[in-house]
C-alpha positions in Angstrom: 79.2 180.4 11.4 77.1 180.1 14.4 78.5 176.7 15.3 82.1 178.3 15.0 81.3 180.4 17.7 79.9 177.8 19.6 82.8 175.7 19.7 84.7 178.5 20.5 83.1 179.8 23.2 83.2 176.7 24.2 86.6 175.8 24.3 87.4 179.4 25.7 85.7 178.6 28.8 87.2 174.9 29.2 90.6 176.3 28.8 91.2 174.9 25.6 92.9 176.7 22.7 96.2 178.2 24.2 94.1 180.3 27.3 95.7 180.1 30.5 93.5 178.5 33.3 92.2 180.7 35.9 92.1 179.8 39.8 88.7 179.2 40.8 87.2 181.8 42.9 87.9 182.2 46.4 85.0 181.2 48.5 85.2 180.9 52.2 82.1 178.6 52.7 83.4 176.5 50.0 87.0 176.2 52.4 85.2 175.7 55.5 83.5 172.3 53.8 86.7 170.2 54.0 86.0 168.2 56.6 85.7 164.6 54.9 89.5 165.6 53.5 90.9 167.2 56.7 90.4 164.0 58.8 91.6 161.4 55.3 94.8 163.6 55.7 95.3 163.4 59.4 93.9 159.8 59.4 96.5 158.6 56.7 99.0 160.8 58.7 98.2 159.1 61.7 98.1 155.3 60.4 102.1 156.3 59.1 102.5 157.7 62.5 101.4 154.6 64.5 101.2 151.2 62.1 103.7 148.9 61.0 102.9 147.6 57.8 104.5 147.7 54.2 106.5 151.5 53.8 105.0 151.0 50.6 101.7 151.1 51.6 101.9 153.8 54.6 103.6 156.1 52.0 101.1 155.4 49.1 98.3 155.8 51.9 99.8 159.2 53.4 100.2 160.7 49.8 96.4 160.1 49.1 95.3 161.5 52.0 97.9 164.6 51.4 96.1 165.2 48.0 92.8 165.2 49.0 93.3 167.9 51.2 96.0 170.1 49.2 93.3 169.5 45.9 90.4 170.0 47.7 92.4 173.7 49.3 93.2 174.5 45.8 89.7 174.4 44.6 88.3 175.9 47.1 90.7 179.0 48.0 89.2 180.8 51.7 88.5 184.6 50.5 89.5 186.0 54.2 92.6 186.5 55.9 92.1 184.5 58.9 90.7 181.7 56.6 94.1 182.2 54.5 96.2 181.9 57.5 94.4 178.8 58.3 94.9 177.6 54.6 99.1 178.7 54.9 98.8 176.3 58.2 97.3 173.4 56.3 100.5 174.0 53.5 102.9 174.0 55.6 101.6 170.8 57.3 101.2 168.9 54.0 104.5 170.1 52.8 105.7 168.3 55.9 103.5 165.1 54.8 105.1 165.1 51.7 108.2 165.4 53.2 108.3 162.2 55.9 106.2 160.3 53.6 109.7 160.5 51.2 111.7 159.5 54.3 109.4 156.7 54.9 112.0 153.6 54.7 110.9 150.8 57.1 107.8 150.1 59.4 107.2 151.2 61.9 108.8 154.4 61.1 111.8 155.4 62.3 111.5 158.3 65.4 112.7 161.4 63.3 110.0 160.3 60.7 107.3 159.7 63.4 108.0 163.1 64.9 107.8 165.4 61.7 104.9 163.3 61.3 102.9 164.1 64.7 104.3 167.6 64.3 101.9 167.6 61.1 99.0 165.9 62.5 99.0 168.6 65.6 98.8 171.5 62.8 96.2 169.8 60.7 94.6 169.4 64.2 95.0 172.6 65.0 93.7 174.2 61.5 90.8 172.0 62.2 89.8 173.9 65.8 90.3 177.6 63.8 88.0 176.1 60.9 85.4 174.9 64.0 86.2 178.2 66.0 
């Protein structure tokens, strides 16, 4: 019987057995640490921005850095409101990531692509700065 309950409590707590996961707890020292991910994403942004080589590879590139920050975000949601305003910032940027690395055709990238791409980079910059500030 003991081992029933075990299990059970096990599972329960990895999520297992039917339960709805729950987001992590916010934790706004835990948001602030994102630096390694903040600079892949603009990095990758930036190589898609400025390099001419396969759109395979620049979009495959930009997508990795794009979910290394938007993962590491998720896991580690800010508790305040001016860390949540920077975390909205950093969204909106990545949505627009997401968005020109779709668009991404030919090498170099064409200049409506480049721009939503630089537009990105200056809010990821930008977030950056708050998260210093």
């Amino acid at each position: 019987m003991k081992w029933c309950a075990l299990v059970g409590a096990v599972l329960a707590l990895a999520g297992c057995g039917g339960k709805q996961a729950t987001s992590p707890p916010c934790s706004d020292a835990g948001f602030r640490d994102q630096d390694e991910e903040l600079y892949v994403a603009q990095s990758t942004a930036q190589n898609a921005a400025s390099t001419a080589v396969d759109p395979e590879v620049l979009r495959s590139q930009l997508r990795q850095g794009i979910n290394a920050l938007r993962s590491y975000v998720e896991a580690h949601p800010p508790c305040s409101d001016d860390l949540k305003e920077i975390a909205d910032l950093e969204s909106t940027a990545l949505d627009g990531l997401e968005t020109a690395a779709g668009r991404i055709e030919t090498s170099p990238v064409p200049e409506a692509v480049r721009s939503d791409l630089v537009r990105a980079i200056a809010q990821l910059r930008r977030a950056g700065r708050e998260l210093a500030g």
